[in-house]
N, CA, C and O of each residue as an XYZ file, in Angstrom:
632
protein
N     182.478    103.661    -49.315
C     183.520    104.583    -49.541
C     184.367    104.657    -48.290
O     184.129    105.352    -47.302
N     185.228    103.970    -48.445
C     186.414    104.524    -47.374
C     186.981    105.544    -47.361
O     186.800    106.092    -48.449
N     187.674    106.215    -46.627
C     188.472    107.199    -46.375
C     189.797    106.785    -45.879
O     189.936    105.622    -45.500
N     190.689    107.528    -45.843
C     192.027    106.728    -45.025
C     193.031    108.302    -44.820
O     193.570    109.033    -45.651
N     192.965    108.337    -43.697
C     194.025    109.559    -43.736
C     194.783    108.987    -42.759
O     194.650    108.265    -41.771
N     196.217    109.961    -43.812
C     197.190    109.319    -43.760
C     198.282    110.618    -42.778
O     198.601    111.589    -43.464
N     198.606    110.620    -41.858
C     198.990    111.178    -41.147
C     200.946    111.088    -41.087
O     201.504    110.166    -40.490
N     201.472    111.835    -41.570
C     203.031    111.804    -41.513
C     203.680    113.228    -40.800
O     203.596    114.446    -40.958
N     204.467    112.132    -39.804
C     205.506    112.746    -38.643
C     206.682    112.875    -38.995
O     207.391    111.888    -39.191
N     207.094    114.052    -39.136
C     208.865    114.463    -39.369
C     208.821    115.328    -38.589
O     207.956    116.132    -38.240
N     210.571    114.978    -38.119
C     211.103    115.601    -37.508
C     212.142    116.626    -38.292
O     212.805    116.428    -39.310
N     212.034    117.860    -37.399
C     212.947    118.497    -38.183
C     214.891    118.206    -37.583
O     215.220    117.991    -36.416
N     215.606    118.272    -38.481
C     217.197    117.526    -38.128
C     217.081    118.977    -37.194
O     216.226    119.858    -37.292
N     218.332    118.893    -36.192
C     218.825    119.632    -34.683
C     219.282    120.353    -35.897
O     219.274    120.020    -37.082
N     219.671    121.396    -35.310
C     220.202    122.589    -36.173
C     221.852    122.612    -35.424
O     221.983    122.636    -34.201
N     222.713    122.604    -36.124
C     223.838    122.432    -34.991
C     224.240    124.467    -34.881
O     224.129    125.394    -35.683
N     224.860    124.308    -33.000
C     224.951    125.004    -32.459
C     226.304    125.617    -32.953
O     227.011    124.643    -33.213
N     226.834    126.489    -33.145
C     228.328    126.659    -33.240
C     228.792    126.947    -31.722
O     228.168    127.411    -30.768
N     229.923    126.566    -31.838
C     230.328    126.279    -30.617
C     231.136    127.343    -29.571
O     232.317    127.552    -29.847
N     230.567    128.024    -28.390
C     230.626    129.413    -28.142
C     231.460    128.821    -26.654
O     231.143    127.940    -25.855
N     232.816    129.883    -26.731
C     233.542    129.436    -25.860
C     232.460    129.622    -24.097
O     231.490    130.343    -24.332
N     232.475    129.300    -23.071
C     231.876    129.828    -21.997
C     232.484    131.134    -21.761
O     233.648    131.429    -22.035
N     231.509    131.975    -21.172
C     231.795    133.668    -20.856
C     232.058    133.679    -19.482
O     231.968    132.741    -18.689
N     232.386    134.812    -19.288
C     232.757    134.823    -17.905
C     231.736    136.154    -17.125
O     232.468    137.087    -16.796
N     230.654    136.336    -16.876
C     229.489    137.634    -16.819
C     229.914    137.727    -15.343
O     230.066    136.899    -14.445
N     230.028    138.878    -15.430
C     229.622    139.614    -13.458
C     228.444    139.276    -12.884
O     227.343    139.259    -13.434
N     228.716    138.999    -11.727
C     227.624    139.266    -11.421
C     226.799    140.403    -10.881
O     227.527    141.154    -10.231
N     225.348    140.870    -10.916
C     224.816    141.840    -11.192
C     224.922    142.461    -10.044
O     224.452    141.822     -9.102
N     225.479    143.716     -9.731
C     225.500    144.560     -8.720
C     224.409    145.305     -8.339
O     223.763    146.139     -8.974
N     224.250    144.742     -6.813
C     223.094    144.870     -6.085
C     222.901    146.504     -5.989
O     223.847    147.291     -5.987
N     221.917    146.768     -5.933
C     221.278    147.804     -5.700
C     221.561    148.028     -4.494
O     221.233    147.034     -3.846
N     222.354    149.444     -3.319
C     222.423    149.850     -2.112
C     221.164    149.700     -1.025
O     220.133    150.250     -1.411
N     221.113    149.244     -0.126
C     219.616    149.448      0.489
C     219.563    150.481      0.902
O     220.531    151.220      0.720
N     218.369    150.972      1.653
C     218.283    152.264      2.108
C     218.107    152.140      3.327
O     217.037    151.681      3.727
N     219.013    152.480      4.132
C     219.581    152.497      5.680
C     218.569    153.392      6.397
O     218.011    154.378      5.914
N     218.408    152.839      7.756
C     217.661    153.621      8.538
C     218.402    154.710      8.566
O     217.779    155.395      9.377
N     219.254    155.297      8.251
C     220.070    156.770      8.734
C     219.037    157.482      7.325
O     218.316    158.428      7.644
N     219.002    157.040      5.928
C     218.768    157.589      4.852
C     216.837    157.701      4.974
O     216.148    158.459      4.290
N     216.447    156.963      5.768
C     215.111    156.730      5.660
C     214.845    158.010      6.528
O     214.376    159.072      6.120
N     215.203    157.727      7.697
C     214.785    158.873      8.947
C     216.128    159.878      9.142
O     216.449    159.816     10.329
N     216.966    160.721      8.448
C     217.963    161.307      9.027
C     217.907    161.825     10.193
O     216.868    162.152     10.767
N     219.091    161.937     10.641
C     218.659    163.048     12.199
C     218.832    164.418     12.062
O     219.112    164.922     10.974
N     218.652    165.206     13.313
C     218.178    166.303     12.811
C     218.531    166.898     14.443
O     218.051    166.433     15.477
N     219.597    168.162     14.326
C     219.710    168.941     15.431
C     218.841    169.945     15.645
O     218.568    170.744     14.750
N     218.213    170.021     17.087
C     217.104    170.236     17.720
C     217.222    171.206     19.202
O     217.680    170.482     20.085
N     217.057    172.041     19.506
C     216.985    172.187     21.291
C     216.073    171.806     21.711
O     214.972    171.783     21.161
N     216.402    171.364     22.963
C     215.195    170.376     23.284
C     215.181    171.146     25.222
O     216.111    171.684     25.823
N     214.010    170.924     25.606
C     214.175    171.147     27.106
C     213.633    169.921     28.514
O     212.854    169.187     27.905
N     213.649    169.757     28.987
C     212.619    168.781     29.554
C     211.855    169.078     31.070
O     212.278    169.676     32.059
N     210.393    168.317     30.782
C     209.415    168.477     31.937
C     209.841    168.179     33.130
O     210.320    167.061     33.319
N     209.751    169.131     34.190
C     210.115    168.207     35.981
C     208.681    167.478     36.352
O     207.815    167.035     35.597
N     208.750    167.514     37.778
C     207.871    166.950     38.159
C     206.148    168.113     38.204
O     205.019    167.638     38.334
N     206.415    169.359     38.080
C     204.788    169.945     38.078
C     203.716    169.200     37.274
O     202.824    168.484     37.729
N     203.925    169.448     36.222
C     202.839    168.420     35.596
C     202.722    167.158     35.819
O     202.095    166.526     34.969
N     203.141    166.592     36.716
C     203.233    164.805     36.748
C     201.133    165.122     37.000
O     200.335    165.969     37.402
N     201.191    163.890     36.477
C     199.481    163.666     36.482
C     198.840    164.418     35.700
O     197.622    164.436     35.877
N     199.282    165.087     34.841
C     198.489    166.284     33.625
C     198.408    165.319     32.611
O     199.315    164.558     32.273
N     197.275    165.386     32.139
C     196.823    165.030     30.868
C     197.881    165.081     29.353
O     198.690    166.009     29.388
N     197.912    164.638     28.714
C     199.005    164.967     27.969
C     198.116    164.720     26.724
O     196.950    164.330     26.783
N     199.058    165.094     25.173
C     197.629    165.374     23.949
C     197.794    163.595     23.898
O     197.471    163.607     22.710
N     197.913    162.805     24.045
C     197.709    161.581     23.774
C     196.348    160.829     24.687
O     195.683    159.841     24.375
N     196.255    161.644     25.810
C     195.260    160.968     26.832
C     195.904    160.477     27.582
O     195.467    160.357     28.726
N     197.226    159.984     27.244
C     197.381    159.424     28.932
C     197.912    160.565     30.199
O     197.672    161.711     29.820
N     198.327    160.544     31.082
C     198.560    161.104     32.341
C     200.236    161.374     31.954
O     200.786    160.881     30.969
N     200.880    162.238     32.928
C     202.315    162.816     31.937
C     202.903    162.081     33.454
O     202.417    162.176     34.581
N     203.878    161.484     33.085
C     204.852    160.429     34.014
C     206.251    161.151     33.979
O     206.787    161.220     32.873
N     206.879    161.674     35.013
C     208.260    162.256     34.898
C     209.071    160.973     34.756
O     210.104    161.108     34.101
N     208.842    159.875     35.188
C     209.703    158.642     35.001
C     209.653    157.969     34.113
O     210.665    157.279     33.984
N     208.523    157.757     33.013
C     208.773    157.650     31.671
C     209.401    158.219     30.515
O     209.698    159.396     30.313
N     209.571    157.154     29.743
C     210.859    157.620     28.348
C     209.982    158.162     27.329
O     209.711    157.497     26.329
N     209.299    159.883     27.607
C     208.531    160.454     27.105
C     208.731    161.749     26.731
O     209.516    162.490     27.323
N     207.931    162.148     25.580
C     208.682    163.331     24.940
C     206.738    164.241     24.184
O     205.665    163.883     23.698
N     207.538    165.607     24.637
C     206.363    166.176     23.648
C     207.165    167.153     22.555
O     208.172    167.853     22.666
N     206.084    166.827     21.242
C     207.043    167.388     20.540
C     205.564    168.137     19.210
O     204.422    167.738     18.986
N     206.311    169.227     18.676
C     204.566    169.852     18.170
C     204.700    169.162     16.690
O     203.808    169.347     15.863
N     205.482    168.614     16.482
C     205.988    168.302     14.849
C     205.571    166.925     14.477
O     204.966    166.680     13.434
N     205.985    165.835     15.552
C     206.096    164.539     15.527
C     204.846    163.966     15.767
O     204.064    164.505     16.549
N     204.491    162.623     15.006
C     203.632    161.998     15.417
C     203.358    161.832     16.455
O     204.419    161.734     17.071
N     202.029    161.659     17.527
C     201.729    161.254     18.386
C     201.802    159.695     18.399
O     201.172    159.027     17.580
N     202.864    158.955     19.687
C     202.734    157.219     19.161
C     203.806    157.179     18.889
O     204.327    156.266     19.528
N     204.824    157.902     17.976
C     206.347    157.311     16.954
C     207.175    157.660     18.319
O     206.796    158.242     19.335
N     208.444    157.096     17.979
C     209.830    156.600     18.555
C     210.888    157.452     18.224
O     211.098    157.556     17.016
N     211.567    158.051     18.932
C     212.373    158.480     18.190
C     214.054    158.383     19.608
O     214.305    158.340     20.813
N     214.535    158.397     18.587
C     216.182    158.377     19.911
C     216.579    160.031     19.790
O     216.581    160.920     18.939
N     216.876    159.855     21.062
C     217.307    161.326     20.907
C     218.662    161.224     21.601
O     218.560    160.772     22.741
N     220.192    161.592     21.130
C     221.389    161.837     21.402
C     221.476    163.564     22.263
O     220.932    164.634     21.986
N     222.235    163.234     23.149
C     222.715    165.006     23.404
C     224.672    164.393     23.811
O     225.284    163.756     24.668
N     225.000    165.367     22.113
C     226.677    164.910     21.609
C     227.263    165.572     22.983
O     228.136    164.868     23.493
N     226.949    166.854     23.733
C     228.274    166.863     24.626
C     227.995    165.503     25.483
O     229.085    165.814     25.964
N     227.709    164.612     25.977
C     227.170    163.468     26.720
C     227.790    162.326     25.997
O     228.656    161.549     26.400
N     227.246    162.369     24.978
C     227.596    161.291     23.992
C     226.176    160.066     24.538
O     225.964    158.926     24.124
N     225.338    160.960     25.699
C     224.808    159.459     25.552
C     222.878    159.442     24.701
O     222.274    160.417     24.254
N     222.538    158.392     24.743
C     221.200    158.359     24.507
C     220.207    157.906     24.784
O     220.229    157.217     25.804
N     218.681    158.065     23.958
C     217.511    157.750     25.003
C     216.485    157.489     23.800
O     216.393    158.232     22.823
N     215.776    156.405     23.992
C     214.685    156.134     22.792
C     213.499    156.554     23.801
O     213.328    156.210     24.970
N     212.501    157.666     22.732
C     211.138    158.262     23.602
C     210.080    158.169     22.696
O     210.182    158.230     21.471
N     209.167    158.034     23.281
C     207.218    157.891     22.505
C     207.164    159.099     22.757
O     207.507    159.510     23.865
N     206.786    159.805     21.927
C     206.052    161.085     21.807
C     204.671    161.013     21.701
O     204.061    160.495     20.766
N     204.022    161.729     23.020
C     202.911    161.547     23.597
C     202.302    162.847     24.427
O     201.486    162.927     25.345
N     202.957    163.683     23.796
C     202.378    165.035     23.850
C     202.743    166.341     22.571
O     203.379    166.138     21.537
N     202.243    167.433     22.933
C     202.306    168.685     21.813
C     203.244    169.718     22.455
O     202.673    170.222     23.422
N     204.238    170.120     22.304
C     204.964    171.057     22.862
C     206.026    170.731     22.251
O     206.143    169.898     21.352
N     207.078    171.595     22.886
C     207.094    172.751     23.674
C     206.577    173.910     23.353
O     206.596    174.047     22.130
N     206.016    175.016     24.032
C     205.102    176.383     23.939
C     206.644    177.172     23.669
O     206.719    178.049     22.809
N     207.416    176.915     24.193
C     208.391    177.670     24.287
C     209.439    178.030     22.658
O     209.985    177.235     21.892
N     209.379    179.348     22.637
C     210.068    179.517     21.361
C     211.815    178.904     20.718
O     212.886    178.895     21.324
N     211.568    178.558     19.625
C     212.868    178.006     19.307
C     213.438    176.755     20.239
O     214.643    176.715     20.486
N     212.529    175.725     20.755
C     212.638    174.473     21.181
C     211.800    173.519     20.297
O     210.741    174.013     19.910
N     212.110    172.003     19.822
C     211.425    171.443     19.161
C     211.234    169.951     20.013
O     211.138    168.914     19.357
N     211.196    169.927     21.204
C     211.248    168.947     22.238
C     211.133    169.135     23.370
O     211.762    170.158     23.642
N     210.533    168.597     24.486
C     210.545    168.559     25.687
C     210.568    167.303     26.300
O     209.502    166.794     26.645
N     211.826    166.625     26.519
C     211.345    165.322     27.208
C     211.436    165.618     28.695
O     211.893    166.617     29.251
N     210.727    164.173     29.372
C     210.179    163.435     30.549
C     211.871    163.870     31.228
O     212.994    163.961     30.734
N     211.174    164.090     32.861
C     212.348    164.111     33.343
C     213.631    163.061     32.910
O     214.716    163.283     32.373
N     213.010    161.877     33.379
C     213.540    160.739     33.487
C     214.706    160.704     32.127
O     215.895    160.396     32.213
N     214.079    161.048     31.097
C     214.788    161.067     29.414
C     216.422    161.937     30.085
O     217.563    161.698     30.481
N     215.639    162.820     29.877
C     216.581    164.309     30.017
C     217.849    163.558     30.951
O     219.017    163.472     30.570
N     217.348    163.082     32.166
C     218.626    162.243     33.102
C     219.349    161.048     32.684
O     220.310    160.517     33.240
N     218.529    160.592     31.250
C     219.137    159.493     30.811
C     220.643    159.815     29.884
O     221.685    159.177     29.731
N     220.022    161.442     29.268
C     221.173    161.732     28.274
C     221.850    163.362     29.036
O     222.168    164.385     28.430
N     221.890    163.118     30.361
C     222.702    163.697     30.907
C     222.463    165.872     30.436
O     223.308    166.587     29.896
N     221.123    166.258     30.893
C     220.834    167.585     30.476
C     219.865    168.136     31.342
O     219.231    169.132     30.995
N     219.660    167.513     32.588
C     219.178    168.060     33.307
C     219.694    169.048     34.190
O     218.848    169.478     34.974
N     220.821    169.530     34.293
C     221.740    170.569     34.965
C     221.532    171.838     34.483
O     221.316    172.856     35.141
N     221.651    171.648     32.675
C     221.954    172.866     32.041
C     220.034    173.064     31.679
O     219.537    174.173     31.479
N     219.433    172.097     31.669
C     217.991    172.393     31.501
C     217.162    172.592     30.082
O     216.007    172.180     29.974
N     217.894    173.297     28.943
C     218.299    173.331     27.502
C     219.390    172.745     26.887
O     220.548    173.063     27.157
N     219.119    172.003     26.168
C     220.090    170.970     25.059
C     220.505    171.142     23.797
O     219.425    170.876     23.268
N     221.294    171.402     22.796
C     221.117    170.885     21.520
C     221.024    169.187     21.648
O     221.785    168.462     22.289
N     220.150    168.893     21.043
C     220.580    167.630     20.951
C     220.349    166.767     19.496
O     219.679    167.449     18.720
N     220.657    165.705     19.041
C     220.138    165.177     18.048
C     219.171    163.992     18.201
O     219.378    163.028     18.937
N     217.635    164.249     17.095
C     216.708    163.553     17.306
C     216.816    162.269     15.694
O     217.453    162.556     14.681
N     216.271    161.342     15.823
C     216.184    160.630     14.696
C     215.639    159.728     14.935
O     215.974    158.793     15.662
N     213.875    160.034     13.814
C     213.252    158.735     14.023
C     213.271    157.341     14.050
O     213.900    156.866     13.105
N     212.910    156.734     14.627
C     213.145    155.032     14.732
C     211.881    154.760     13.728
O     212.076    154.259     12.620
N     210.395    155.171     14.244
C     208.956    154.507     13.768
C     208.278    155.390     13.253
O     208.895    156.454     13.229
N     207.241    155.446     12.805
C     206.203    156.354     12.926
C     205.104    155.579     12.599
O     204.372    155.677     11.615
N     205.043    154.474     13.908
C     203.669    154.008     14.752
C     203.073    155.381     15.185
O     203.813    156.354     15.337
N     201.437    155.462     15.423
C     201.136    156.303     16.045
C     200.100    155.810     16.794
O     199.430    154.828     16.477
N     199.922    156.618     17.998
C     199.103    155.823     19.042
C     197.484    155.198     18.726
O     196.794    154.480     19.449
N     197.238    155.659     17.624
C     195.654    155.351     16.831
C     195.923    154.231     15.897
O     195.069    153.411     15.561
N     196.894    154.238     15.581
C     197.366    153.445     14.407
C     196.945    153.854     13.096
O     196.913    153.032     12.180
N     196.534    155.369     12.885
C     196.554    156.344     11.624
C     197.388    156.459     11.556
O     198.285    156.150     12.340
N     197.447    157.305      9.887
C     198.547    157.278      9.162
C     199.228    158.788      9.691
O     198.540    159.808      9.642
N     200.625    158.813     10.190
C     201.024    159.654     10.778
C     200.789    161.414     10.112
O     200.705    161.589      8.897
N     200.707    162.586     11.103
C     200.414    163.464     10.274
C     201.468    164.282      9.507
O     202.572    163.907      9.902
N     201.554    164.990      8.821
C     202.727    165.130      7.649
C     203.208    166.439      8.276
O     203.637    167.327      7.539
N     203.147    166.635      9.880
C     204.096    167.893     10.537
C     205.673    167.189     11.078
O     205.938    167.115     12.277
N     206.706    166.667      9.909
C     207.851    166.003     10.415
C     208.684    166.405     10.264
O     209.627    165.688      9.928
N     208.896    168.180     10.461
C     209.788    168.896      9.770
C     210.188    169.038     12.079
O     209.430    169.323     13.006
N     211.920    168.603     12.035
C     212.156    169.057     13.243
C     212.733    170.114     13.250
O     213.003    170.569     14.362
N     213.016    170.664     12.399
C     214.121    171.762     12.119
C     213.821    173.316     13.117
O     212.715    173.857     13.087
N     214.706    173.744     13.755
C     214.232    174.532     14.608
C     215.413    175.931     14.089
O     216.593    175.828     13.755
N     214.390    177.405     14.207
C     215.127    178.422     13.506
C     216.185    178.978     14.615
O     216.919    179.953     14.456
N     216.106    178.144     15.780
C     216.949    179.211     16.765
C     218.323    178.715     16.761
O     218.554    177.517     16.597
N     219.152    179.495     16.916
C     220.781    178.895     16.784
C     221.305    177.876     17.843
O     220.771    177.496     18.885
N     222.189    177.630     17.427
C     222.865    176.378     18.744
C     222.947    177.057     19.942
O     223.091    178.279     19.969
N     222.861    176.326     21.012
C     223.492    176.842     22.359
C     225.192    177.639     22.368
O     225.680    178.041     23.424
């Protein structure tokens, strides 16, 4: 007994296309990025800064407090993060590691390093408004920063 299978291949005919003029489509409009200004806004602050008494004091980070470093204590900000700090009558500025807890002092939300304070021109008047705005929030452990990032301070402008 044979068998025989018989195997048949068709093709099905092309289906014709009707014929569609080319379009002319936009192209898809990008989504805005989100700018370091929108990520970290800044935020007006009085700020005061350390002289030389404490040079060699412990600071909440562990290291030793340097009047000539670009250093800042601040009770809000990560310990470790970056932040620039502007003072507008000056116009000028200063990027600082915050590496201590302060200021004790009421209605201040900053104290930088001598050195800072002389960079953005506020060591005369001794109290600043100034404007702060984060760059990082590295922190010196490399934990996840703590969620006190409110700089907002209740005391009025200078």
């Amino acid at each position: 007994m044979s068998s025989s299978l018989a195997v048949s291949c068709t093709t099905q005919p092309e289906l014709a296309q009707p014929s569609l003029a080319p379009s002319v489509v936009a192209p898809p409009t990008p989504m805005p990025a989100v700018s370091q200004s929108h990520a970290h806004p800044s935020k007006a602050v009085r700020a005061s800064y350390q002289g030389d008494a404490y040079a060699g004091h412990r600071t909440a980070s562990g290291e030793r407090y340097d009047p000539h470093a670009l250093t800042a204590a601040s009770s809000t900000l990560p310990i470790g993060s970056s932040v620039m700090v502007t003072n507008p009558a000056t116009g000028r500025s200063v990027k600082v590691r915050i590496n201590d807890r302060g200021p004790n002092a009421h209605g201040r939300s900053l104290d930088l390093s001598k050195r800072a304070a002389e960079e953005i021109g506020m060591t005369k008047q001794g109290v600043a408004r100034v404007s702060v705005k984060r760059i990082n929030s590295k922190t010196a452990g490399g934990e996840a920063p703590d969620s006190r990032e409110n700089l907002s301070s209740t005391a009025p402008p200078n």
